[in-house]
MARNUKOL-945205 format. One record per residue (C-alpha): residue in one letter; y, z, x. Coordinates in steps of 0.1 Angstrom, whole numbers, plus 5000, padded with zeros to 4 digits. Example, Ala and Ser with C-alpha at 12.3 -4.5 7.8 and 13.67 -1.06 7.14 Angstrom:
<recs>
+------+-------+------+------+
: resn : north :   up : east :
+------+-------+------+------+
:    a :  4955 : 5078 : 5123 :
:    s :  4989 : 5071 : 5137 :
+------+-------+------+------+
</recs>
This chain:
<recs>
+------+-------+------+------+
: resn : north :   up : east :
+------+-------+------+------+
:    x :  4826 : 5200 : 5030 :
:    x :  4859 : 5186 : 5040 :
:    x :  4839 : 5159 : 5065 :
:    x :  4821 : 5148 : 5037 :
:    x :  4848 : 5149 : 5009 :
:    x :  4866 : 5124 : 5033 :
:    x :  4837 : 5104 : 5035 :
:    x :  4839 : 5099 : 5001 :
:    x :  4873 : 5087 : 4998 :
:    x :  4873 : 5062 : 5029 :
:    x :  4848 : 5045 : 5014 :
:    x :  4862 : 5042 : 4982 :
:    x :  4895 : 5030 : 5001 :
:    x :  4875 : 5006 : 5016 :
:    x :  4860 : 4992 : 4986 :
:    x :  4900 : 4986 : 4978 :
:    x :  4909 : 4972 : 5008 :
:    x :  4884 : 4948 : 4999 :
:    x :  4890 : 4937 : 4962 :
:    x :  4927 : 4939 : 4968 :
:    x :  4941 : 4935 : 5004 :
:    x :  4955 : 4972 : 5000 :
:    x :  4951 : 4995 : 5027 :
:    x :  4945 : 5025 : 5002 :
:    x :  4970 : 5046 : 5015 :
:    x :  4985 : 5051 : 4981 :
:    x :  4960 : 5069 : 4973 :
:    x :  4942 : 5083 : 4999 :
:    x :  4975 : 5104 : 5008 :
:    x :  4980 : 5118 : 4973 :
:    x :  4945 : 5127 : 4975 :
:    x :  4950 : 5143 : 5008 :
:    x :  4972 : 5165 : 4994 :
:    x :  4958 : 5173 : 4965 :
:    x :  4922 : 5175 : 4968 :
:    x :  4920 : 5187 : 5002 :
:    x :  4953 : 5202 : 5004 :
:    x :  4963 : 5186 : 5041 :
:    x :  5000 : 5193 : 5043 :
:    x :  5021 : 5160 : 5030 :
:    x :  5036 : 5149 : 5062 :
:    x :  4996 : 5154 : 5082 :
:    x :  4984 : 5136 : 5051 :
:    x :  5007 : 5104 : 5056 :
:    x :  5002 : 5104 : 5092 :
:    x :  4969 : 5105 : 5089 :
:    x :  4964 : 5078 : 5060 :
:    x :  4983 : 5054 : 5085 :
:    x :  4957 : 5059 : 5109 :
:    x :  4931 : 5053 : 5080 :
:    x :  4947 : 5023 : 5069 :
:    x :  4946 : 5006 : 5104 :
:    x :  4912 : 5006 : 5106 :
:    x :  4898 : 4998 : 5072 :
:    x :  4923 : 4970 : 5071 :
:    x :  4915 : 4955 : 5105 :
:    x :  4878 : 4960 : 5092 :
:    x :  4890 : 4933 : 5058 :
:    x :  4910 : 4909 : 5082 :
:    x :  4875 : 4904 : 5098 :
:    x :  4854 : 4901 : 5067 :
:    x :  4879 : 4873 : 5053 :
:    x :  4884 : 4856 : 5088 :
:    x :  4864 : 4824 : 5072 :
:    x :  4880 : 4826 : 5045 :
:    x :  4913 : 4807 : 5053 :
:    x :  4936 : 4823 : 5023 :
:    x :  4956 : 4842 : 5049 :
:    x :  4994 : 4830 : 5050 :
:    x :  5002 : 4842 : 5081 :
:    x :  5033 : 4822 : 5084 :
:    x :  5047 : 4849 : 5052 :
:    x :  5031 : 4875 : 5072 :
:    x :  5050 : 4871 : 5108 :
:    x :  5082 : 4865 : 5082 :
:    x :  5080 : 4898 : 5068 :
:    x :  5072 : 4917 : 5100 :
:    x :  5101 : 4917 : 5117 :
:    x :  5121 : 4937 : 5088 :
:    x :  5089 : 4955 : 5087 :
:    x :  5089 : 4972 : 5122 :
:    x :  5122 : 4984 : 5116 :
:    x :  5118 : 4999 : 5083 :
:    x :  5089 : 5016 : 5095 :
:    x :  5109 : 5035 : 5123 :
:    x :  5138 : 5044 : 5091 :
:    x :  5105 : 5057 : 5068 :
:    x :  5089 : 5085 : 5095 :
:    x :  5126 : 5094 : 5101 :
:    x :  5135 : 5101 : 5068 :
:    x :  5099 : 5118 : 5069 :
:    x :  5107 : 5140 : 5096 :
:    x :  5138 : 5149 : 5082 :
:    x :  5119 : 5160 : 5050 :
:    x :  5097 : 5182 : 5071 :
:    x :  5124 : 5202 : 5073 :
:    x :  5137 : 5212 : 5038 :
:    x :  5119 : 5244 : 5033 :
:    x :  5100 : 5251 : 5001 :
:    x :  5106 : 5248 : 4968 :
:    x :  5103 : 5276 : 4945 :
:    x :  5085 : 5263 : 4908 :
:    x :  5081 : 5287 : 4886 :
:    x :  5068 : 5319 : 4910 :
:    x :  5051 : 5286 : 4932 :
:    x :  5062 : 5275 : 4965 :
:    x :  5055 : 5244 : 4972 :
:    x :  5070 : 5223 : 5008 :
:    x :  5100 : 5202 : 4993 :
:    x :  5089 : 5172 : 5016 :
:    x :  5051 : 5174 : 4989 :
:    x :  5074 : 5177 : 4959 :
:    x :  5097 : 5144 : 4966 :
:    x :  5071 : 5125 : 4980 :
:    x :  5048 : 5133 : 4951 :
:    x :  5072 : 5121 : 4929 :
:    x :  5083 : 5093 : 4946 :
:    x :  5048 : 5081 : 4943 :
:    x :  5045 : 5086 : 4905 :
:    x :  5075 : 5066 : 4897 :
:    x :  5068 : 5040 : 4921 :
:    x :  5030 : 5030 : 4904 :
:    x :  5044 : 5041 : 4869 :
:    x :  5067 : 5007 : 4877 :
:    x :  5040 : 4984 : 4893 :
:    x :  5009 : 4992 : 4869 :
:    x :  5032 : 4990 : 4837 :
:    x :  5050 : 4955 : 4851 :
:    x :  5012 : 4943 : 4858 :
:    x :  4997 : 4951 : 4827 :
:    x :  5025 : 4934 : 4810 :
:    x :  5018 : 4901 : 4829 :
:    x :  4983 : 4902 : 4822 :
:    x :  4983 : 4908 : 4785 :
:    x :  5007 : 4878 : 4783 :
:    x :  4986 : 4847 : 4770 :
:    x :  4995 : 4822 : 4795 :
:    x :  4982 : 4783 : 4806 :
:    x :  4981 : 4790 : 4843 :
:    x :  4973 : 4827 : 4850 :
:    x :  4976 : 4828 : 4882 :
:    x :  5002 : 4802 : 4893 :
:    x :  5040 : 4820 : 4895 :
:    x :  5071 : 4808 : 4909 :
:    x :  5085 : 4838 : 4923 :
:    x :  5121 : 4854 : 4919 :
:    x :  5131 : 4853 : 4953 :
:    x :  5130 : 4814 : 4947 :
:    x :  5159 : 4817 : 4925 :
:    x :  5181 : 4834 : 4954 :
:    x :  5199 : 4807 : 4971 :
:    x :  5210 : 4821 : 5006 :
:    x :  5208 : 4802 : 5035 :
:    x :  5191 : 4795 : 5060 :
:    x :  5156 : 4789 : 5046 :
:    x :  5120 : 4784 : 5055 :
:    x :  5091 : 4765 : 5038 :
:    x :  5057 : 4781 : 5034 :
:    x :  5025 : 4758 : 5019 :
:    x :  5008 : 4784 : 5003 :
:    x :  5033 : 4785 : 4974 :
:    x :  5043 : 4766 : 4942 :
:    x :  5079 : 4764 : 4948 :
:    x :  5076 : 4767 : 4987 :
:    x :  5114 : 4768 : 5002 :
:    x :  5127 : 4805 : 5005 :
:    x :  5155 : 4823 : 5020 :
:    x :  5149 : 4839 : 5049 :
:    x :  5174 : 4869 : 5049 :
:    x :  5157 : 4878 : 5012 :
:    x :  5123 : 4879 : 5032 :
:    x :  5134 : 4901 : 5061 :
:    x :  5150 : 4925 : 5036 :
:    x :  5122 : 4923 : 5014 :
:    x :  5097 : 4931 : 5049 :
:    x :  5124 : 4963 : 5053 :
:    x :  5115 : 4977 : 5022 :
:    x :  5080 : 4975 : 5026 :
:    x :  5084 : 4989 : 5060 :
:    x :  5107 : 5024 : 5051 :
:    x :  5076 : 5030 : 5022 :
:    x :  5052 : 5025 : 5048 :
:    x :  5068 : 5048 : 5070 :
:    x :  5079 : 5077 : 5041 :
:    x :  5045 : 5077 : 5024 :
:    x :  5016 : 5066 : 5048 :
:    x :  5011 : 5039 : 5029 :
:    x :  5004 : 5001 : 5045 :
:    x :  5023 : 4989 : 5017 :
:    x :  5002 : 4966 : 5000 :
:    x :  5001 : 4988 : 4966 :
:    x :  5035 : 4972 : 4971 :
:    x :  5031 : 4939 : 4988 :
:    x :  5004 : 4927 : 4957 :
:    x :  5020 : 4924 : 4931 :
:    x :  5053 : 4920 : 4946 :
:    x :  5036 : 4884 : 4966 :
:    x :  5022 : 4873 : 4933 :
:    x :  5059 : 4882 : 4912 :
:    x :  5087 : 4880 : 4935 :
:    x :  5073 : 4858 : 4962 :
:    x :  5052 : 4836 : 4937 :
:    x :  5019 : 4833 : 4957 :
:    x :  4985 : 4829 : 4936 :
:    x :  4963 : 4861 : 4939 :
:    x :  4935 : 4857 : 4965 :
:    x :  4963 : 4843 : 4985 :
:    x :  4983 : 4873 : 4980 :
:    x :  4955 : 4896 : 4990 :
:    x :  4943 : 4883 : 5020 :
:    x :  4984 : 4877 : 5035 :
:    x :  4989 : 4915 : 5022 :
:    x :  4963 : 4926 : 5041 :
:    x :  4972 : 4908 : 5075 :
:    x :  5011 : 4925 : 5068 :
:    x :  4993 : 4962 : 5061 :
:    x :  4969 : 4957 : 5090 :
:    x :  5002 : 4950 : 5111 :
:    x :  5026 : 4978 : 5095 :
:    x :  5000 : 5001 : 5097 :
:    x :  4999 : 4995 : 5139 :
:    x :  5033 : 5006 : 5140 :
:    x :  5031 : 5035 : 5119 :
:    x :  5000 : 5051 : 5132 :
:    x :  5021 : 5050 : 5167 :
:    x :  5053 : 5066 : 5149 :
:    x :  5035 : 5088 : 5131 :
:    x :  5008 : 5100 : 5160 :
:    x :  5041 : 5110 : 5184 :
:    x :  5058 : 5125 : 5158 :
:    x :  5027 : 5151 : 5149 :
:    x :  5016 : 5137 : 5122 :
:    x :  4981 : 5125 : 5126 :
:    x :  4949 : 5146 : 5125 :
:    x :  4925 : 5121 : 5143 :
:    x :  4892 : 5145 : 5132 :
:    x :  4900 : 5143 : 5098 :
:    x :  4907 : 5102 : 5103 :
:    x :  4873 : 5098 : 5114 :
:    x :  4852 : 5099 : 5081 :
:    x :  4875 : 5082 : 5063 :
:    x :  4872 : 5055 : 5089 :
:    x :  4835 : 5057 : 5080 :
:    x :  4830 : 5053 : 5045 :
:    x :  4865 : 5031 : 5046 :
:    x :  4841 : 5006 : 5070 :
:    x :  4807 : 5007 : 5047 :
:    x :  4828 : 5003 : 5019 :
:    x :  4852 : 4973 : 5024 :
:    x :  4818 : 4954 : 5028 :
:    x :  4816 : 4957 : 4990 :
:    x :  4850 : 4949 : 4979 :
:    x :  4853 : 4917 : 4998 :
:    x :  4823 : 4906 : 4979 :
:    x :  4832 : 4918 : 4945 :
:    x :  4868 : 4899 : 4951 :
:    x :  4853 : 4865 : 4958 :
:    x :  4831 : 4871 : 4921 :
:    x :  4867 : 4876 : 4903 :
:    x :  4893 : 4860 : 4890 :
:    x :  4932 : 4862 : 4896 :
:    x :  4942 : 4879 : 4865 :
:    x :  4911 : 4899 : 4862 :
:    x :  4915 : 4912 : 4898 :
:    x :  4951 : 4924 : 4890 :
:    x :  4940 : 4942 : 4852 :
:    x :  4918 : 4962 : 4875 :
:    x :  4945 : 4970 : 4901 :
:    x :  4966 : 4980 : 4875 :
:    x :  4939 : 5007 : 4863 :
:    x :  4938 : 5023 : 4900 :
:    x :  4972 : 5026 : 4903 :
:    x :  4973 : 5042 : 4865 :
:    x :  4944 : 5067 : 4877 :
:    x :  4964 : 5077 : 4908 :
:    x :  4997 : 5083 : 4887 :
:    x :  4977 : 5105 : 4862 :
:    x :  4965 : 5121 : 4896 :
:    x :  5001 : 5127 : 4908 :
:    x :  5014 : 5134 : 4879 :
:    x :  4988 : 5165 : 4872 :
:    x :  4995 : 5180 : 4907 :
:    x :  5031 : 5179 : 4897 :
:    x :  5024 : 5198 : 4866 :
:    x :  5002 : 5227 : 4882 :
:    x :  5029 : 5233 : 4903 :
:    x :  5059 : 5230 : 4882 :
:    x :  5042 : 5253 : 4849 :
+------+-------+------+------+
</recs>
């Protein structure tokens, strides 16, 4: 049952991965723990593992596809290994908090905070995207980001944006961010890395997907190999979701090229709504 359950969600990860350039992991680990009730820190360990495969499977389906700024992505990575290493750390040091009495229910302490860090985290994205959307704009899907309005030196140049000079301290902060969530929640960070390419960095949306998933597919590396020596990877449970994740990405990548910019982000919003309502209930069984 739980073979086929994780079927399931691998592929609709996959189909994700493909619309999007997200590695899924922002949802497959609440669903993890939720549905299947895989302890949280086996649950982020695993969904890194998840997240390498179905996003090296959507590097190679847009490999023709030349939208991939991997000049922003080798920028990012460098604050990116090293926030990956401070995420499973803080993760480990979770691990050992004990439980959390809720009303008669124990429930591990590392679940609770990690459950709500989640909620607040894609309350903020989906209700900044669905702002931007609703907005009644002449070019959609052309930004200039705010990290082109921070002037710290020195600076690097990247073609694949409207106002292309940025700093390059802002972008290796920016990569350490991404990195510590990846680590803490099993996520590759793109649920991130979307909207925060298309707002803060200024990069139009196919654009941002495929350079998303090139930085999740590397992130994701790392952690699976932080996360896999610290325990924290369940490799038969990785397997179907590897599965479906594969037969599934097929479909996203073509559902992406049929969509536009703004439309593709509406409907990202609306996944990261559903999973909220998803955290948000297992918060409340536990808490009432």
């Amino acid at each position: 049952m739980i073979f086929a359950e994780a079927l399931v969600m691998g592929g609709l990860v996959g189909i994700l991965t493909g619309l999007f350039g997200v590695g899924g992991g922002f949802l497959i680990t609440p669903l993890l723990n939720i549905v299947l009730h895989i302890p949280m820190p086996i649950a982020v360990g695993t969904s890194a593992m998840q997240i390498l495969g179905v996003s090296t499977a959507g590097l190679y389906c847009r490999r023709r596809e030349g939208t991939v700024d991997y000049k922003m992505a080798i920028m990012l990575f460098g604050g990116n290994l090293v926030g990956v290493r401070l995420g499973v750390r803080t993760l480990e040091r979770m691990k050992g908090l004990g439980d959390i009495p809720l009303n008669g229910n124990a429930l591990a302490a590392a679940d609770f905070y990690i459950l709500c860090i989640f909620f607040v985290m894609l309350g903020a994205i989906a209700a900044w995207i669905l702002y931007d959307t609703t907005r009644n704009t002449q070019r959609p899907d052309v930004h200039i980001g705010l990290f082109a309005h921070i002037h710290l030196p020195p600076y690097a140049s990247f073609g694949s944006l409207e106002e292309r000079r940025l700093s390059i301290p802002v972008m290796c902060y920016f990569g350490l961010a991404l990195g510590f969530m990846t680590g803490l929640l099993g996520i590759g960070g793109g649920v991130i890395l979307l909207p925060a390419l298309v707002y803060l960095v200024g990069m139009r949306t196919h654009c941002a997907t495929a350079t998303s998933l090139a930085l999740v597919w590397a992130s994701s590396f790392i952690a699976t190999i932080e996360q896999s020596l610290a325990g924290n990877a369940n490799l038969l449970l990785a397997i179907p979701l590897l599965m479906g994740g594969t037969l599934g990405i097929q479909l996203g990548v073509k559902l992406a090229s049929r969509l536009g910019g703004p439309k593709l982000r509406q409907y990202f919003s609306l996944v990261v709504i559903a999973t909220m309502v998803l955290v948000a209930a297992r918060i409340v069984s536990v808490a009432v």
